[in-house]
C-alpha positions as CSV (number, residue, x, y, z in Angstrom):
1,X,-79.1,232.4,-36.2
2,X,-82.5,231.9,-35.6
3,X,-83.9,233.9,-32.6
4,X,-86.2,231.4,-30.9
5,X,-83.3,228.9,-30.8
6,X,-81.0,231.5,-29.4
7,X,-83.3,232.1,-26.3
8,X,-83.8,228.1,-25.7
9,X,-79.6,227.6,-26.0
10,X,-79.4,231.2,-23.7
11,X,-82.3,229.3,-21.1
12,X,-80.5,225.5,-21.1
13,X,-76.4,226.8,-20.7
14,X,-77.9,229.5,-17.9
15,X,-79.3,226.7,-15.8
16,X,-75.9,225.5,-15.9
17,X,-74.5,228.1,-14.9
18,X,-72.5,228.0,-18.6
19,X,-72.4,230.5,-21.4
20,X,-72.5,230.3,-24.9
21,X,-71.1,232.9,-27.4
22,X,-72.1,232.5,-31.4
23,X,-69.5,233.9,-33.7
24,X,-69.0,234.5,-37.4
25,X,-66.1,235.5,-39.1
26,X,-64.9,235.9,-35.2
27,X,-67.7,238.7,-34.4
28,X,-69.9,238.3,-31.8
29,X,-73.6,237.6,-33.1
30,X,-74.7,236.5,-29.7
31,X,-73.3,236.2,-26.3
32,X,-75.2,234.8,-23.2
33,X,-72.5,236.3,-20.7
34,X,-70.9,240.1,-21.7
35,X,-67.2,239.0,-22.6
36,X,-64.4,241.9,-24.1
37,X,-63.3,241.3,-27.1
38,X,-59.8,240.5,-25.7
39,X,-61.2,237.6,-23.7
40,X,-63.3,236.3,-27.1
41,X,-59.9,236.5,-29.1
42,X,-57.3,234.6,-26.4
43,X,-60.5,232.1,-26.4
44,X,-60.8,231.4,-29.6
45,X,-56.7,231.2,-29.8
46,X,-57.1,228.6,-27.1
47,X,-59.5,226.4,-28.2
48,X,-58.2,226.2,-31.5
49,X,-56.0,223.4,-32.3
50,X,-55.2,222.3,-29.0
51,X,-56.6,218.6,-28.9
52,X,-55.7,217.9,-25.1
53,X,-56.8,221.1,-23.3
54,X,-60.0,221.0,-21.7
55,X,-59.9,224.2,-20.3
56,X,-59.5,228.3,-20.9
57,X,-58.6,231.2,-18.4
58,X,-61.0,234.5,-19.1
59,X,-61.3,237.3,-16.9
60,X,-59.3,235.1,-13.9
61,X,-62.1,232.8,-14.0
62,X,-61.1,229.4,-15.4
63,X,-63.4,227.2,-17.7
64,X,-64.3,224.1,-19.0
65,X,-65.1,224.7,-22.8
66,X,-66.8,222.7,-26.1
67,X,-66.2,224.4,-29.6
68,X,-67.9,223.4,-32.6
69,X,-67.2,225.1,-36.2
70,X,-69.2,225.0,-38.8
71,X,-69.9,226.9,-42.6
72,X,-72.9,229.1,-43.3
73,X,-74.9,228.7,-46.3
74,X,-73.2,232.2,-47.6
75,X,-69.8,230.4,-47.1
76,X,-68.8,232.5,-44.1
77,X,-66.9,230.3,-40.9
78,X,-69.5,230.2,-37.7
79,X,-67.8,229.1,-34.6
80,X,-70.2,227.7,-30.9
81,X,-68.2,228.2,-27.9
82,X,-70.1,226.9,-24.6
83,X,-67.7,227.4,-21.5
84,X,-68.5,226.6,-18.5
85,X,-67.0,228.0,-15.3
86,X,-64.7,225.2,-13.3
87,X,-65.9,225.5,-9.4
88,X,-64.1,223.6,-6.7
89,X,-66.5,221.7,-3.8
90,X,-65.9,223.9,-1.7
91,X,-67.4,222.1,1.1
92,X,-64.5,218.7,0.6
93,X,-62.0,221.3,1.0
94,X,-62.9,223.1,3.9
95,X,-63.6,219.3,5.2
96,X,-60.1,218.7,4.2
97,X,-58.8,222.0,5.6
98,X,-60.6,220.8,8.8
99,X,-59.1,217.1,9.2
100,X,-55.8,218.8,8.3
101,X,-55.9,221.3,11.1
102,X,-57.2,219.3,13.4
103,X,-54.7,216.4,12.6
104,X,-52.0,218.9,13.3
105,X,-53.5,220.1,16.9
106,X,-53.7,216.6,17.7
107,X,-50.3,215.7,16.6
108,X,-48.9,218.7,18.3
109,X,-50.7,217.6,21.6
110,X,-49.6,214.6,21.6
111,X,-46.2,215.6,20.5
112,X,-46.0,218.2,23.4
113,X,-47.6,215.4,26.2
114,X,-44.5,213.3,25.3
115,X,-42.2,215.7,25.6
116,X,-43.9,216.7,29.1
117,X,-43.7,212.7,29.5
118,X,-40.4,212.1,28.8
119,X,-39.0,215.2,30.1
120,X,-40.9,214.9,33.6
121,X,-39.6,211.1,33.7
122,X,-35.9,212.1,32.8
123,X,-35.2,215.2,34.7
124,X,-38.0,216.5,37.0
125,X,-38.9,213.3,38.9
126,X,-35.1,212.4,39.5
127,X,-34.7,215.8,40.8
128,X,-37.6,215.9,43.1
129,X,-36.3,212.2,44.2
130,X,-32.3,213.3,44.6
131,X,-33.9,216.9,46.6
132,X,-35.7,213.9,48.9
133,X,-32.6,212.0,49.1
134,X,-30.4,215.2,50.3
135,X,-32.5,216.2,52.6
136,X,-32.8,212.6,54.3
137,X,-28.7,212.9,54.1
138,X,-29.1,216.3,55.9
139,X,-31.4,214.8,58.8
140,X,-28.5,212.0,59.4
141,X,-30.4,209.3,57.6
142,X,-28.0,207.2,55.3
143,X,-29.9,203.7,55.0
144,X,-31.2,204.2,51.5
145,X,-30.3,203.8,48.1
146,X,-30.2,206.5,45.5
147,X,-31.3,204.7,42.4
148,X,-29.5,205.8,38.9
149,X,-32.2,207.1,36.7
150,X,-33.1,210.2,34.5
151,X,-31.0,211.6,31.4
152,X,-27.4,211.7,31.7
153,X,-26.8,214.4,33.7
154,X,-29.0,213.1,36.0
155,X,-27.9,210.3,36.0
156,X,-24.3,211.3,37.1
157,X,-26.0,213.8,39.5
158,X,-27.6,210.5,41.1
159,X,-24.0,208.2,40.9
160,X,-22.1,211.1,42.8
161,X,-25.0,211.8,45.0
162,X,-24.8,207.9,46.2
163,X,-21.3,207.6,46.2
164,X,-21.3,210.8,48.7
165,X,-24.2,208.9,50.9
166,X,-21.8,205.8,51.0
167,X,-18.5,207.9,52.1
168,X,-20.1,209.7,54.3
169,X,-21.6,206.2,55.8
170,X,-18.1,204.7,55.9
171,X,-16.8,208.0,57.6
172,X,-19.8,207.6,60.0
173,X,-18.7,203.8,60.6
174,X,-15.7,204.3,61.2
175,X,-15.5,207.3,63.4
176,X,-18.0,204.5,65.8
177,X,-15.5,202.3,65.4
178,X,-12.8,204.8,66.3
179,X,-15.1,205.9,69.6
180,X,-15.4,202.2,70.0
181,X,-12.5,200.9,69.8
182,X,-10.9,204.5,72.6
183,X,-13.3,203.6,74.9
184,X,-12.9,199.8,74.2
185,X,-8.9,200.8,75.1
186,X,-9.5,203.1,77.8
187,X,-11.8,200.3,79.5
188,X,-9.2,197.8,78.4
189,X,-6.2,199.3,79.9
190,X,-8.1,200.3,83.3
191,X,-9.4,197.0,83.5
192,X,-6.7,194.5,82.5
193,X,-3.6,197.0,83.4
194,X,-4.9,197.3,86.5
195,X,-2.9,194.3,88.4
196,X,0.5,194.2,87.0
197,X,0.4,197.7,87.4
198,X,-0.4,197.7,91.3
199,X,2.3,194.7,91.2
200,X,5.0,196.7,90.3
201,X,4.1,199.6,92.8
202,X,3.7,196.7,95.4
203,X,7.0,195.5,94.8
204,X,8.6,198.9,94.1
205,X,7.5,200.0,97.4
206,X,8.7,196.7,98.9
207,X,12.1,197.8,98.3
208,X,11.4,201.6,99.3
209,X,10.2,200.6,102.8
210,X,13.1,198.5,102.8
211,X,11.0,195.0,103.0
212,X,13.7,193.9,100.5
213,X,16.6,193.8,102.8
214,X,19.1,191.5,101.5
215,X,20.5,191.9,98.2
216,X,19.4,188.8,97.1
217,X,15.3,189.5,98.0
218,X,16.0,193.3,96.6
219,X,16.9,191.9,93.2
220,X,13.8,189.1,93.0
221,X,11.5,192.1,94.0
222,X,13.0,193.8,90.9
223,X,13.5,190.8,88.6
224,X,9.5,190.9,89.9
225,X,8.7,194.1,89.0
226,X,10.7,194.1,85.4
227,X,8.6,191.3,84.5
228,X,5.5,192.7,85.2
229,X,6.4,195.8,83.2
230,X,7.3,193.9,80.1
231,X,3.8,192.4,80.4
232,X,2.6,195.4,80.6
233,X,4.3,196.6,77.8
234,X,3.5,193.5,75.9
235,X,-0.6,193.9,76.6
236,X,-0.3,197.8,75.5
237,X,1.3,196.3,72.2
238,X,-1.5,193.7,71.7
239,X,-4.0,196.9,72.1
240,X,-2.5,199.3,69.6
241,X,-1.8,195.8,67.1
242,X,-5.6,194.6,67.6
243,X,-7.3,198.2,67.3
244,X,-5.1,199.1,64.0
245,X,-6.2,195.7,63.1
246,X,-10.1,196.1,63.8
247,X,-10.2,199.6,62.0
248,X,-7.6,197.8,58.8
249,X,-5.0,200.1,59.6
250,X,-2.5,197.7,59.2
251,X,-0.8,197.0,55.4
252,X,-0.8,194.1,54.7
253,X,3.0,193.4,52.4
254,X,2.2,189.8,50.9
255,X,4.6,187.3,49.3
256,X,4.3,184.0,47.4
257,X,6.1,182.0,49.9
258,X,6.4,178.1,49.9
259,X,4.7,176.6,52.4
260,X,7.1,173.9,53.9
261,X,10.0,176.4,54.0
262,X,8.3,179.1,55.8
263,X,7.1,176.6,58.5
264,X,10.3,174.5,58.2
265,X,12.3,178.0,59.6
266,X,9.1,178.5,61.7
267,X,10.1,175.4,63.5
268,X,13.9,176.0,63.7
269,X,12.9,179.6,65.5
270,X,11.4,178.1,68.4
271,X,12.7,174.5,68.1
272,X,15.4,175.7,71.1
273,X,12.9,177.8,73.6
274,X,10.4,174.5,73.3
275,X,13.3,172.2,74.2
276,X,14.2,174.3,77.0
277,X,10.9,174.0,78.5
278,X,10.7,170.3,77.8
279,X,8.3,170.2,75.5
280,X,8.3,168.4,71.9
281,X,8.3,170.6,69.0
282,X,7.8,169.1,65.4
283,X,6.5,169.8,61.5
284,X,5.0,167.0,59.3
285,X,4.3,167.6,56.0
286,X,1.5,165.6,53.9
287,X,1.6,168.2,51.3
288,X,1.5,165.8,48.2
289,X,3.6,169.0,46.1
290,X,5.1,171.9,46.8
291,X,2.4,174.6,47.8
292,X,2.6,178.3,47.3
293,X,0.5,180.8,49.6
294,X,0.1,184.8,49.0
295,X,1.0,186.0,52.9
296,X,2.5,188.9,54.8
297,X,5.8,187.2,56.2
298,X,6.3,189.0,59.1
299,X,2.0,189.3,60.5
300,X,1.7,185.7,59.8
301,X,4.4,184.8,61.9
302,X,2.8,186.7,64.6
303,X,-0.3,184.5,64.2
304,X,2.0,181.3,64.4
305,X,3.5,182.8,67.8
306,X,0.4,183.8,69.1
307,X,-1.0,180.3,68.4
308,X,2.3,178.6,69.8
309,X,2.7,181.0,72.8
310,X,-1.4,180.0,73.7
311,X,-0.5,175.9,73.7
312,X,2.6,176.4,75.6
313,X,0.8,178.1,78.2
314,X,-1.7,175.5,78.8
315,X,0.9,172.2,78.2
316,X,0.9,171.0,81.8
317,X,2.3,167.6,80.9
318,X,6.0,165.8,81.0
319,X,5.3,164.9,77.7
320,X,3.8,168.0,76.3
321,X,3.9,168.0,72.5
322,X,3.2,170.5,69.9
323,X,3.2,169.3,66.4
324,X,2.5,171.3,63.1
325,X,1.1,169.9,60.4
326,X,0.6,170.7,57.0
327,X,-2.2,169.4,54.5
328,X,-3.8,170.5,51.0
329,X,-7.1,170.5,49.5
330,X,-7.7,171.1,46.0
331,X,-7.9,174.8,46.2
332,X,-6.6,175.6,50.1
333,X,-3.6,174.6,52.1
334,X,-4.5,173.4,55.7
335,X,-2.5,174.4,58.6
336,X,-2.7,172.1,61.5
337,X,-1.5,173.5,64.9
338,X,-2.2,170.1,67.3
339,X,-0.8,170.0,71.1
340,X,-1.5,167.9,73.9
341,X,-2.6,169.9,76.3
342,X,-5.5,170.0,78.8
343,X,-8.0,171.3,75.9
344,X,-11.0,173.4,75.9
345,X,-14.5,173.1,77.0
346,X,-16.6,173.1,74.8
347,X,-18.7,175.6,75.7
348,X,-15.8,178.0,75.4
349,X,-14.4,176.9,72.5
350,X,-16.7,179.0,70.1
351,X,-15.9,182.3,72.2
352,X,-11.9,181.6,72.0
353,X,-11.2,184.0,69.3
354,X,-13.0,186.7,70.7
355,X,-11.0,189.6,72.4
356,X,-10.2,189.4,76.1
357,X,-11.9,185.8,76.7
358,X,-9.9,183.7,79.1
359,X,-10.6,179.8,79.4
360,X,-9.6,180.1,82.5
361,X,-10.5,182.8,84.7
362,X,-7.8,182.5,87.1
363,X,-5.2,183.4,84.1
364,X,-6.6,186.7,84.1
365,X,-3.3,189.9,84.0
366,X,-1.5,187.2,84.8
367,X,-0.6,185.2,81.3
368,X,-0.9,188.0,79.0
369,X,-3.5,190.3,76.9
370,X,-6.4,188.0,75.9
371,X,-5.7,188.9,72.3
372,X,-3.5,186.4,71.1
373,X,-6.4,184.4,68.9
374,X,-7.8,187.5,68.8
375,X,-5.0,189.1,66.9
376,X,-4.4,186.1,65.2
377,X,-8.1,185.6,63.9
378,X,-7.6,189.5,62.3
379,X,-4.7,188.6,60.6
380,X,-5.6,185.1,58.8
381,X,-9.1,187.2,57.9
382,X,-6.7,189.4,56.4
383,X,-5.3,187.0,53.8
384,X,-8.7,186.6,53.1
385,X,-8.2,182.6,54.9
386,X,-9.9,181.2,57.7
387,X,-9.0,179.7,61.3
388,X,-10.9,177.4,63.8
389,X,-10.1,175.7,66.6
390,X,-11.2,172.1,67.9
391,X,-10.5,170.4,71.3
392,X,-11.3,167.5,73.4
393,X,-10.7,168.0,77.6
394,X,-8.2,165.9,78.6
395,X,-6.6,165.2,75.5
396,X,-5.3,168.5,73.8
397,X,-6.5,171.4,71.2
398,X,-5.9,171.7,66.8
399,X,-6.4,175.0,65.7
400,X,-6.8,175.1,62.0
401,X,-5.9,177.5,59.0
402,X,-6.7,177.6,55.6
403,X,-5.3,179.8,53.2
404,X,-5.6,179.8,49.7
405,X,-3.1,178.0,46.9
406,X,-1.5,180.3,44.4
């Protein structure tokens, strides 16, 4: 109660920013900081008998508070409450408040230059690459790839794009090959058609002017002239066959056939027309076992024929001989043609399976279409085999096949 020690308690909580507030009997003797007497009751209810709270709410302000209780000499109850008023560093949370919104920015920047990122690399660059792509399909250029890339979408955008770039390239290579292969025919025909076609006029007119007089020269000039047209017929066939060939216009209809059987009637076919031209016609089999082949019956017989017709031509011996022979590897069967004929040089021998190339010149619209080999190469390709030809001069040719075993 004393005054003196009032003002020092008044001076040391001050610097502190604290207050103190002397009671007795719960009035207010002496107050460093003007509290109402609502505030002085709730804290004196507060600080009383509540061992783990530290601090008391006054006036909205929240503080930290020390109580002490003691007896006056007249008996009466005292009660020293210092409180002191609980401030927050301000300064670690506007630091924190700082780092937080600055973290965020960040995170959103980097967030948003992802998504820039990633949709840029998904969507706009394959977009600006398939726009570059049409417009090099617009100008006629179609020797690129259009890569798959981008999100999904884009991605199938990019598949149907390059499937269009690759039909319209087959569409473009074929309609060459269509132009190629008219003007290949039109030169063809005027070239190669030419002679048995001026034949038959010649022969025609022969009998017209009445050169033919006797019944017997009237009907050679015609048997003349009928052979000639069959030719001709013959080489307009072996066009149309070889062009719906080139362009794979052709179905193919294939069959596991045995080998030895389908040669074996091969043989028996044209067994008769050899022996009427003199010439010695034969199959030997070294197949160890029976061999199957996947083939189109009826085209691969035309590759025999071709293959047969083109030795017959050129067997100019008594003792001409064609023999077929049949072999097997582990994984193909080998067809051997073999005659004994006058053979090829060798310096035609690569060039025999082209189209209109004629070993010997003097042959030319005279021995058929020059596309036997030609027709017959196309079709072995087609049953995915392979045919080749050796020869010595002098001594005869073996053209080859090999197909694959089923």
């Amino acid at each position: 109660m004393d005054k003196q020690y009032q003002q020092e308690m008044s001076a040391r909580v001050k610097s502190l920013g604290a207050s103190a507030i002397l009671l007795k009997n719960r009035e207010v003797l002496f107050s460093t900081k003007k509290f109402s007497e609502l505030d002085i009751e709730r804290s004196l209810m507060l600080t009383s008998g509540m061992p783990d709270q530290d601090t008391v709410e006054l006036d909205g302000t929240t503080y930290m508070f020390a109580r002490a209780t003691y007896k006056l000499p007249t008996g009466e109850d005292g009660v020293l409450l210092l409180l002191a008023p609980v401030t927050l560093n301000s300064d670690f949370y506007i630091l924190l408040g700082i780092f937080a919104i600055s973290f965020f920015i960040l995170t959103f920047l980097l967030m948003n230059f992802w998504v820039s990122y990633r949709f840029s690399r998904g969507m706009l660059t394959p977009i600006s690459r398939l726009k570059a792509a049409a417009v090099r399909i617009s100008e006629g250029d179609l020797n690129f790839g259009i890569a798959e890339e981008g999100e999904d979408e884009v991605r199938e955008l990019c598949r149907t794009l390059e499937l269009m770039r690759l039909k319209l390239k087959e569409s473009i290579y074929l309609q060459n090959k269509y132009d190629e292969n008219r003007n290949f025919l039109v030169s063809s025909i005027s070239h190669d058609l030419k002679t048995p076609v001026t034949s038959i006029i010649g022969y025609i007119e022969g009998i017209i002017d009445g050169v033919a007089r006797t019944p017997e020269k009237m009907e050679e000039y015609l048997e003349t002239a009928r052979s000639k047209a069959v030719l001709v017929n013959m080489m307009i066939d072996d066009l149309i066959l070889y062009s719906k060939l080139d362009l794979k216009q052709l179905p193919y209809h294939f069959q596991s056939t045995n080998l030895v059987g389908y040669f074996e009637d091969c043989v028996s076919e044209y067994q008769y027309e050899f022996e009427q031209a003199n010439f010695t016609f034969e199959l030997i089999n070294e197949l160890v076992s029976p061999v199957t082949v996947l083939i189109d019956r009826e085209r691969f017989k035309r590759v025999i024929q071709n293959i047969l017709g083109n030795a017959a031509k050129y067997l100019e011996k008594a003792d001409g001989r064609i023999v077929i022979i049949l072999r097997e590897t582990r994984t193909s069967a080998i067809i051997e043609i073999k005659d004994n004929g006058k053979g090829i040089p060798e310096k035609d021998l690569p060039h025999i399976f082209d189209r209109f190339y004629r070993v010997d010149p003097s042959r030319t619209n005279t021995d058929g279409s020059g596309l036997g080999l030609a027709i017959a190469k196309q079709i072995v390709e087609g049953h995915e085999g392979e045919i080749w030809a050796r020869s010595i001069v002098g001594e005869g040719t073996r053209i080859m096949i090999s197909l694959r075993i089923v």
